[in-house]
C-alpha positions in Angstrom: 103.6 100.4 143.4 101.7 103.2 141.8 99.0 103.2 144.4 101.7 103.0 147.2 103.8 105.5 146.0 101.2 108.1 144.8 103.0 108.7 141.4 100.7 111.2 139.7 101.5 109.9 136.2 103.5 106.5 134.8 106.1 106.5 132.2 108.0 104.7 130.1 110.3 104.6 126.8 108.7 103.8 123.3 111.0 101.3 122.7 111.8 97.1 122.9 114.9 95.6 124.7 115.0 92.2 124.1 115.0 89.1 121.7 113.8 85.3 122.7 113.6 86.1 126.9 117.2 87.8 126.6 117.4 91.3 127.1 119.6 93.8 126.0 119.7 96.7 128.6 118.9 99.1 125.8 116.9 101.3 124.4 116.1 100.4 120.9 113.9 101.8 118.6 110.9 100.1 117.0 110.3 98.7 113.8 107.9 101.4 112.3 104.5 99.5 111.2 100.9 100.0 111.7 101.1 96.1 113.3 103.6 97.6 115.9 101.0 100.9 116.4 98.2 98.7 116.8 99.9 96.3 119.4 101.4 98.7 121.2 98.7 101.1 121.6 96.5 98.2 123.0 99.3 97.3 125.7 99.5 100.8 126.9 95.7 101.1 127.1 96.0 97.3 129.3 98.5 99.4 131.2 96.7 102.5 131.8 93.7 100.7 133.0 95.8 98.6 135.4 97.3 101.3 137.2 94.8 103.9 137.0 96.9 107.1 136.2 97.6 108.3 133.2 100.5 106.9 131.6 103.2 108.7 129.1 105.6 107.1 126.5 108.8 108.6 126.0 110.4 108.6 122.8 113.6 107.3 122.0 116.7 108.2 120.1 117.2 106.1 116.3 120.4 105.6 115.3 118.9 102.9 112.7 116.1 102.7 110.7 114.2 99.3 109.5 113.9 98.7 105.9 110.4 97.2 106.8 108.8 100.8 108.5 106.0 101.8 106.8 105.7 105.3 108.6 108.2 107.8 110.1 109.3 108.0 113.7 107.5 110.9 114.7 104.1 109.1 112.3 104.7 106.5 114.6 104.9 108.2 118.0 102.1 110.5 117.4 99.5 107.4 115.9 100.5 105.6 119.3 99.8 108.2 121.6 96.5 109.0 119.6 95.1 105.3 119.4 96.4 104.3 123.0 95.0 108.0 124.5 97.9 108.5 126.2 100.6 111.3 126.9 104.1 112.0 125.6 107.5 112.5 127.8 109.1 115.0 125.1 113.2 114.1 125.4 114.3 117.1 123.2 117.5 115.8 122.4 116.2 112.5 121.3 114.7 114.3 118.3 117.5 116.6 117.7 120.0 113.5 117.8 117.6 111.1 115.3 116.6 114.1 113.2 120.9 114.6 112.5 121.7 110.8 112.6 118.6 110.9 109.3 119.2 114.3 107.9 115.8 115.5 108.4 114.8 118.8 110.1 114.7 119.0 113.8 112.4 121.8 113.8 109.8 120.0 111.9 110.0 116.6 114.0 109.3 118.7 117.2 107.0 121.0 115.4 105.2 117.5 114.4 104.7 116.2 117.8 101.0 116.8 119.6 101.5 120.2 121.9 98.2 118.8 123.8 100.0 115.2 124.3 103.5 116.5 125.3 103.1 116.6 129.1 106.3 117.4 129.6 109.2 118.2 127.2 112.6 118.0 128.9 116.5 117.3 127.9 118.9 115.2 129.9 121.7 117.1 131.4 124.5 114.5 130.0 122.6 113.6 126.7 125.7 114.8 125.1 126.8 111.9 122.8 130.3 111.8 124.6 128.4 111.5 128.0 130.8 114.2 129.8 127.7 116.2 131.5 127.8 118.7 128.4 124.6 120.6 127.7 123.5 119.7 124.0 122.7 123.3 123.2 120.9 123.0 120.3 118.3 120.5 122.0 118.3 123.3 124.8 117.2 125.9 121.9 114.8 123.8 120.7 112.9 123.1 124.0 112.6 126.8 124.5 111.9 127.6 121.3 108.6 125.0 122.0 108.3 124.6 125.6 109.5 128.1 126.7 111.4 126.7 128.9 113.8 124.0 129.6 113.2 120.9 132.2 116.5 119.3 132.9 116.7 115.7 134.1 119.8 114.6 136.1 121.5 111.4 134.5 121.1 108.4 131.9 117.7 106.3 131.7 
């Protein structure tokens, strides 16, 4: 499908979505474990050299974290991208919502992500936690603040 379509670039959520063969239609987020870097760095590498563009992971919103995580969300994202060579899809108000849901700085999570892996930063138009099309202004600042400016994307993933 890449080849027919002539998609310049591939991406897809840093994320699992299913147990046993069942899947959830969700996005969760990963247990945080250099097992979990290593194996999924390796897929995306199998991936990229499938399809022959470069491929980007997006991160993902926590609203949980696993007693077992060894590293930190943003440890985790940025030794992925690193060891699987690979770009980043940069949903600002991912980080803004995990950094309030944990009580750490926003500003340092997006300060903390690679400027020359973040292809493209961006915030959803209805990211809003009550889904009513809503900008989420201080994920807006934030991409500015980085970015310069903001890339909006219509809708839910």
């Amino acid at each position: 499908m890449v080849k027919r379509t002539g998609t310049p670039w591939l991406s897809d959520h840093l994320c699992w979505g299913g147990v046993d063969g069942h899947l959830t239609h969700d996005i969760l987020s990963m247990s945080y474990i250099w097992e979990a870097v290593e194996w999924t760095a390796r897929n995306i590498r199998e991936v990229q050299d499938a399809v022959d563009v470069p491929v980007m992971v997006e991160n993902v919103y926590s609203y949980m974290e696993f007693c077992d995580s060894e590293v930190t969300e943003r440890e985790f994202l940025c030794e992925v991208v690193a060891r699987a060579d690979c770009g980043i899809l940069l949903d600002v108000n991912y980080i803004y919502v995990s950094s309030k849901k944990h009580r750490i700085d926003h500003c340092t999570c997006l300060d903390a992500m690679p400027a020359d892996r973040a292809a493209k930063g961006f915030v959803r138009r209805n990211a809003a936690p009550n889904h009513r099309r809503a900008l989420p202004y201080p994920a807006v600042g934030l991409a500015r603040i980085r970015f310069g400016s903001v890339h909006y994307q219509q809708g839910r993933s």
